[in-house]
C-alpha positions as CSV (number, residue, x, y, z in Angstrom):
1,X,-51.1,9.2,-1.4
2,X,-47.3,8.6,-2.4
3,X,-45.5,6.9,0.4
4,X,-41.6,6.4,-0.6
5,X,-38.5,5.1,0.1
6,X,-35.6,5.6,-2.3
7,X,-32.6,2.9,-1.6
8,X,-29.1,2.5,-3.3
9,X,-25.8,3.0,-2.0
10,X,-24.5,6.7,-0.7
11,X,-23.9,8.7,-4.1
12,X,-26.6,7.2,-6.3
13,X,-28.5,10.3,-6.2
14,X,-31.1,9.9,-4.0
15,X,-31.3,13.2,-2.4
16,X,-31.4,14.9,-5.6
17,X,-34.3,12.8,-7.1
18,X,-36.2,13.0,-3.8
19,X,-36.2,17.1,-4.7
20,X,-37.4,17.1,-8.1
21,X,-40.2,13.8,-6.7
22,X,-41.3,16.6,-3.7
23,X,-41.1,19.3,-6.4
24,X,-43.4,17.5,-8.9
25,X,-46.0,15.5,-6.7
26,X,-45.6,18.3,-3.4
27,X,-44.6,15.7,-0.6
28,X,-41.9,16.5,1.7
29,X,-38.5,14.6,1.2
30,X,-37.6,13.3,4.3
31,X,-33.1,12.9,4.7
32,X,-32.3,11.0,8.1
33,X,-28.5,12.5,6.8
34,X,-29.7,16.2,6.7
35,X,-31.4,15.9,10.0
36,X,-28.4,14.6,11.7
37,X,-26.1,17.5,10.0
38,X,-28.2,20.0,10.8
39,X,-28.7,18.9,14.5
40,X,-24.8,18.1,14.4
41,X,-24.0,22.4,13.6
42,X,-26.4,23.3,15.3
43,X,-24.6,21.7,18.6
44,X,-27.8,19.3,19.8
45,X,-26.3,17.1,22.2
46,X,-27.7,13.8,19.6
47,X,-26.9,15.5,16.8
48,X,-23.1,16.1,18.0
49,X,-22.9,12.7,19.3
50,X,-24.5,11.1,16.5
51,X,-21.5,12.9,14.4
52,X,-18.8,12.1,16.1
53,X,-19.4,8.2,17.3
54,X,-21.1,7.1,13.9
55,X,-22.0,9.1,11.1
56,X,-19.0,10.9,10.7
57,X,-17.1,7.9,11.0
58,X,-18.7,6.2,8.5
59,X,-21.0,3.6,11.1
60,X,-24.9,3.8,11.0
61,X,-27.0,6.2,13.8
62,X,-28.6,3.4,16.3
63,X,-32.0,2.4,15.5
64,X,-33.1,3.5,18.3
65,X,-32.3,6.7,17.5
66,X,-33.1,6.8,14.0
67,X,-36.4,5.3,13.8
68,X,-37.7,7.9,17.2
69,X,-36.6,11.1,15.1
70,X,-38.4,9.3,11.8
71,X,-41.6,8.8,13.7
72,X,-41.9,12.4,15.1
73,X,-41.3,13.5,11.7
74,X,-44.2,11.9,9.6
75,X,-46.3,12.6,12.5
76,X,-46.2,16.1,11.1
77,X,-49.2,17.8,8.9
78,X,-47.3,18.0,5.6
79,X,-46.7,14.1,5.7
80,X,-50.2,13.3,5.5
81,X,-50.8,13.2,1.7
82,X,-47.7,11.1,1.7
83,X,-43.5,11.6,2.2
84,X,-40.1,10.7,0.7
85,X,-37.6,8.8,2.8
86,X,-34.1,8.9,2.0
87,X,-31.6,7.5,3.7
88,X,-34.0,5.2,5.8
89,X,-34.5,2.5,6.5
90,X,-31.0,1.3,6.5
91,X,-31.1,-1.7,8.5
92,X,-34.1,-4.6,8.1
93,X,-34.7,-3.8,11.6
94,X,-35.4,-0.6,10.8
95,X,-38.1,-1.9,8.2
96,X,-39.8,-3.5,10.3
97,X,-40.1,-0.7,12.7
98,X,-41.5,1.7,9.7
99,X,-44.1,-0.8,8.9
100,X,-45.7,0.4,12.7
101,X,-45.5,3.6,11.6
102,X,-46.5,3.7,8.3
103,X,-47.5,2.1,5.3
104,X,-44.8,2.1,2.0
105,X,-46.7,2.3,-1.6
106,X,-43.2,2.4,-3.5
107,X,-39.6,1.4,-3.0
108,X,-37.3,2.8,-5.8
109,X,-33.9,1.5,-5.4
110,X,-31.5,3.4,-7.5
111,X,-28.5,1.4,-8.7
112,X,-24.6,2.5,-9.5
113,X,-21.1,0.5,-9.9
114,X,-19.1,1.4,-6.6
115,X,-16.7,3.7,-9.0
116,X,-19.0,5.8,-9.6
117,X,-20.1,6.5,-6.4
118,X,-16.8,6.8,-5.2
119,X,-16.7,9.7,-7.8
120,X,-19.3,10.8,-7.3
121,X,-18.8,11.3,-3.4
122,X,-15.2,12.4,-3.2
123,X,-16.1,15.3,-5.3
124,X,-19.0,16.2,-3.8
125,X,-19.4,20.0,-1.9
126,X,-22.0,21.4,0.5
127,X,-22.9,25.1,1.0
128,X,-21.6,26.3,4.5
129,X,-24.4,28.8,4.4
130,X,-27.6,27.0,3.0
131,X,-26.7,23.2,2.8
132,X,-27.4,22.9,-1.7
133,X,-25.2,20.0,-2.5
134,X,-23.0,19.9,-5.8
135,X,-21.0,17.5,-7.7
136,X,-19.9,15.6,-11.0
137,X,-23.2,15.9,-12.3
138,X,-24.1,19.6,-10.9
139,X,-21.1,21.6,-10.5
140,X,-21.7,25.3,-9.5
141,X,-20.9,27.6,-11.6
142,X,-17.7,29.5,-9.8
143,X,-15.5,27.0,-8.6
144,X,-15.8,26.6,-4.5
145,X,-18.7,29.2,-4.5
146,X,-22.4,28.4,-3.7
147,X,-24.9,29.4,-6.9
148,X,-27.7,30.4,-4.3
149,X,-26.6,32.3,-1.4
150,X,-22.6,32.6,-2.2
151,X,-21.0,30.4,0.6
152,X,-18.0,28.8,0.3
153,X,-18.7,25.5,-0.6
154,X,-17.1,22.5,1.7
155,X,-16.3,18.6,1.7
156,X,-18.0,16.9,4.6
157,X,-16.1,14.4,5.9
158,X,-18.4,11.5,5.4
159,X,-17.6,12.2,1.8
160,X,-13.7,11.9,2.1
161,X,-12.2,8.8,0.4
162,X,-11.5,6.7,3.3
163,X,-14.9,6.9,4.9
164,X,-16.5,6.8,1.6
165,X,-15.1,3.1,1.3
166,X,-16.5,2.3,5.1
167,X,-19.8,3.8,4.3
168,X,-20.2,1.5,1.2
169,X,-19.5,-1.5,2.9
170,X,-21.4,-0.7,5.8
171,X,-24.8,-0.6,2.9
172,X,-23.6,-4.4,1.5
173,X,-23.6,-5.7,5.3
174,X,-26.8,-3.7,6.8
175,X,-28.6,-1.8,3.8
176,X,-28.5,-4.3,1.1
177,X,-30.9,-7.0,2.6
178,X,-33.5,-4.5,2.2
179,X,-33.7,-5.1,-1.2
180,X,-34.5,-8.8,-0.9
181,X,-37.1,-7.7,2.2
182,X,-39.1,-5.2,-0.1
183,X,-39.0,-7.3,-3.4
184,X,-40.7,-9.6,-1.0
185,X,-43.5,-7.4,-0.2
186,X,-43.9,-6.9,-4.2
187,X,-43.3,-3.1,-3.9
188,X,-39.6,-2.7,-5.0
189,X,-38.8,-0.8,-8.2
190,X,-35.5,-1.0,-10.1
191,X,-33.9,2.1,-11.8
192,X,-30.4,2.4,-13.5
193,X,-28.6,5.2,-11.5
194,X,-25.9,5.6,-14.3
195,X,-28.0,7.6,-16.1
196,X,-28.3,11.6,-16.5
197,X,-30.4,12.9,-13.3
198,X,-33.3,13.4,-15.6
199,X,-33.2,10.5,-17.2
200,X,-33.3,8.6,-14.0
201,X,-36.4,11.2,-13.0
202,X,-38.2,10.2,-15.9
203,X,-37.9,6.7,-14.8
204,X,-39.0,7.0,-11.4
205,X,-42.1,9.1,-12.6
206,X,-43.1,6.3,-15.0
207,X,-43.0,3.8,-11.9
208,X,-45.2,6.1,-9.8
209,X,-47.4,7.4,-13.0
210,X,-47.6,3.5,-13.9
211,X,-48.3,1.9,-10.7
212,X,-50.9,4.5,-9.6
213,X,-52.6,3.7,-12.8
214,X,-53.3,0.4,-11.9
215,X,-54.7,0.9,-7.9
C-alpha cells in the first residue's frame, strides 16, 4: 500500500514524477489541476467556473470544492492498493480534511529556487489533443508539435508569466505550512528538484524502497 502526496511549488515537476511513481509501483496519479482542465474544456458548469474565478487566475479552487471531487475519486477501485496526489492538499485545511478520508504513508516534497520554476513554467506547452505536457527538461521533438498524437502544442494561461508569479505566492501563503504540518506527523521526505527528472526519480524510489523496508 503506497499512499502519496508530492508537494513543492508549481513547476518542480511533480506531475512528471507522479507518472513514472504510477508507472513503476501501478497506482493511479491523482492531478486536482488535470481534473479541473479537463472539466473546464469539457464545459462542466464547476469546471468552467472553477477556471475562470480561480485557477485560471492564479487563486486556489475552494476547499469545498476540492476536497468533494478528491474524495469521489479515491473512493474508486484502482485507489485501493494505494494513489498519488498531486497538487493536493494545498491548504492545511485541506490536510486535515484528507486525513478523514484517507490515510498518507509518504509525503515527498520536491524542492526548486523560484527561477527555475519560473522557467520552467513560462516555457511550458500542453497538447490541445491529448493533454502530454513538455518543457525545458522535455521539449518535443518538432517545435509547437505534439510527439504522440500531433496537436499543436499550447501555453495555458496559468503558465503565463504574470500568473506564474501569483501562483507562487499563493503556495508561500497557503501551501507552504504543509510542510511544517507533515514533518510533524514524521512522514515528510525532502528531495532536491534541481536535479535531472531521473535523478530526482531515483531519489524518491530510494525513500519509498527505504521506508517500506523498515514497516
Amino acid at each position: 500500500m503506497l499512499r502519496i502526496i508530492l508537494l513543492g511549488p508549481p513547476g518542480t515537476g511533480k506531475g512528471t514524477q507522479a507518472e513514472l511513481i504510477s508507472k513503476k509501483y501501478g497506482i493511479p496519479h491523482i492531478s486536482t489541476g488535470e481534473i479541473f482542465r479537463k472539466a473546464a474544456m469539457e464545459g462542466s458548469k464547476i469546471g468552467i467556473e472553477a477556471k475562470e474565478k480561480y485557477w485560471g487566475k492564479g487563486k486556489l479552487v475552494p476547499d469545498e470544492i476540492t476536497v468533494k471531487l478528491v474524495e469521489e475519486r479515491l473512493a474508486k477501485k484502482d485507489c485501493k492498493n494505494g494513489f498519488i496526489l498531486d497538487g493536493f492538499p494545498r491548504t492545511v485545511k485541506q490536510a486535515e480534511a484528507l486525513e478523514k478520508i484517507a490515510k498518507i504513508d509518504f509525503v515527498i516534497d520536491i524542492e526548486s529556487r523560484k527561477e527555475t520554476i519560473i522557467r520552467r513554467l513560462t516555457s511550458r506547452r500542453q497538447c490541445l489533443k491529448c493533454g502530454k505536457i513538455y518543457g525545458i527538461d522535455m521539449p518535443p521533438k518538432k517545435e509547437g508539435i505534439c510527439d504522440v498524437c500531433g496537436g499543436k502544442l499550447f501555453q495555458r494561461e496559468d503558465d503565463k508569466i504574470d500568473v506564474v508569479k501569483k501562483r507562487l505566492v499563493e503556495y508561500e501563503e497557503k501551501t507552504k505550512p504543509l510542510i511544517n504540518y507533515y514533518k510533524k506527523k514524521g512522514n515528510l521526505f525532502t528531495v532536491n528538484g534541481e536535479q535531472s527528472i531521473d535523478k530526482v526519480f531515483e531519489e524518491i524510489c530510494k525513500i519509498l524502497n527505504k521506508k517500506n523496508l523498515n514497516t
